[in-house]
N, C-alpha and C positions, 0 to 999 in steps of 0.2 A: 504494500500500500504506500503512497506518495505522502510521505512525512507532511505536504500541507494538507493534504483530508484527511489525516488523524487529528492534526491541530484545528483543522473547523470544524469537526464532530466529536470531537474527546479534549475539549480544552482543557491543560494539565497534562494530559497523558504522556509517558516517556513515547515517542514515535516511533522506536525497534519492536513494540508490542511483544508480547510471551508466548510462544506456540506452547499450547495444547500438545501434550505426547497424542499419539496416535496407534490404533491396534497394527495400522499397515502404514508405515510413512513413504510407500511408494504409490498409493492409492488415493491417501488424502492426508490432507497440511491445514492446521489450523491458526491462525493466531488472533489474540483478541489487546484490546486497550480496552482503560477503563479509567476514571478519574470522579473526583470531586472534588469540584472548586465554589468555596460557599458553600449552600445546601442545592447546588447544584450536582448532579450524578447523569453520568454517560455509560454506557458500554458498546464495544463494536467488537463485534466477532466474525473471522472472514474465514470459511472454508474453502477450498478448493479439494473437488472430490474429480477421479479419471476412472473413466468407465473402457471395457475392454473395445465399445465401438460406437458408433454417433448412435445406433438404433437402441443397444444397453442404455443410454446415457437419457435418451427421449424419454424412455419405460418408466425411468426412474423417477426425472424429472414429472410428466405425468402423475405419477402415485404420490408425491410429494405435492403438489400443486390441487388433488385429490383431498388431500389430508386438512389442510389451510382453507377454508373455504371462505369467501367475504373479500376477497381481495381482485385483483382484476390485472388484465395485462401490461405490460411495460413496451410500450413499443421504440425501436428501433435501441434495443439493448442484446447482444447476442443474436443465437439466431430464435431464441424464445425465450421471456423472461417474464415473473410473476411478482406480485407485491401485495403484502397483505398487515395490517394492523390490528392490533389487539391492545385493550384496555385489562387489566389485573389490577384485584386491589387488594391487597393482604396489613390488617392490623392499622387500618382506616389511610395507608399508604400506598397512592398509586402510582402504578409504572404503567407507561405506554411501551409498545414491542413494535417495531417494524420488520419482516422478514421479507425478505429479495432473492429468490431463489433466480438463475440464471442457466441456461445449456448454452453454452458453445460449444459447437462438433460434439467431442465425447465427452468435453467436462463438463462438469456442474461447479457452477460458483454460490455459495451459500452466506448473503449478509443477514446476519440479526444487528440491530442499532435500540437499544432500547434508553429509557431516561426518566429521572426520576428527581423530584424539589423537594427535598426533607425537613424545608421548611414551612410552605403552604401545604405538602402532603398531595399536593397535585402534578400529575403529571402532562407533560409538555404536550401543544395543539397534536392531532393527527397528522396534518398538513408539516408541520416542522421534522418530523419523526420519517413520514413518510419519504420529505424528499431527502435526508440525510439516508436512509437507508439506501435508496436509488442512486446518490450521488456516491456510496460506499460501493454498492456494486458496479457503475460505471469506472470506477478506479481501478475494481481489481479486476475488472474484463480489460481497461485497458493494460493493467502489469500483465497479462497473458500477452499482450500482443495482437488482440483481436476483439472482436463486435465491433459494432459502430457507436462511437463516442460523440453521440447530440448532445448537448448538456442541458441541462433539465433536474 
């Protein structure tokens, strides 16, 4: 990920982010950022999953986009991308969740962005959430080297 979209969606955050061990680290790579600045709270979590063929990869993608329901297409992201928001509120404290699942060819790119005010106990508009998760997954379709990078 480009050390400046860590800094505009994880303000705080060291920008090397921590990968996640992995059961197969030839198969999928994780790292995530996290921060609180204030009673402000971020997290961005990026996978990158490779599937053995573009058609494995679609399957997957499909079942996964299946599972997330309420969310709607990303166009001109990959060659197919989703996006979907979820409100949670545990101990009168809410987190918003944006998820961005992405296929290009065989891989799958998986953004979570979520965020949290442990002050007000409310969590950030949809619309804020939404487009940093988007703006997370067009970063690290572009670290692949591929999709089309609209900015949006």
């Amino acid at each position: 990920m480009p050390a400046a979209a860590v800094k505009s969606l994880v303000p705080g955050a060291k920008t090397a982010g921590k990968e996640i061990p992995s059961t197969d680290a030839r198969l999928r790579r994780t790292c995530s950022w996290n921060a609180l600045q204030g009673y402000d709270y971020r997290w961005l979590d990026v996978s990158f999953e490779v599937s053995g063929s573009q058609q494995e990869a679609q399957q997957e993608y499909q079942q996964r986009v299946k599972e997330k329901s309420g969310g709607g297409a990303v166009p001109g992201l990959g060659d197919s991308a989703y996006s979907v928001v979820n409100l949670t509120t545990e101990d009168k404290q809410q987190t918003r969740e944006g998820v961005v699942m992405v296929r290009l060819s065989n891989a799958l790119v998986i953004v979570t962005y979520n965020g949290s005010d442990f002050e007000t106990k409310k969590a950030p508009d949809t619309d804020e959430i939404n487009k940093g998760a988007i703006q997370a997954a067009r970063a690290a379709v572009g670290a692949l080297g591929g999709g089309q990078s609209q900015s949006g």
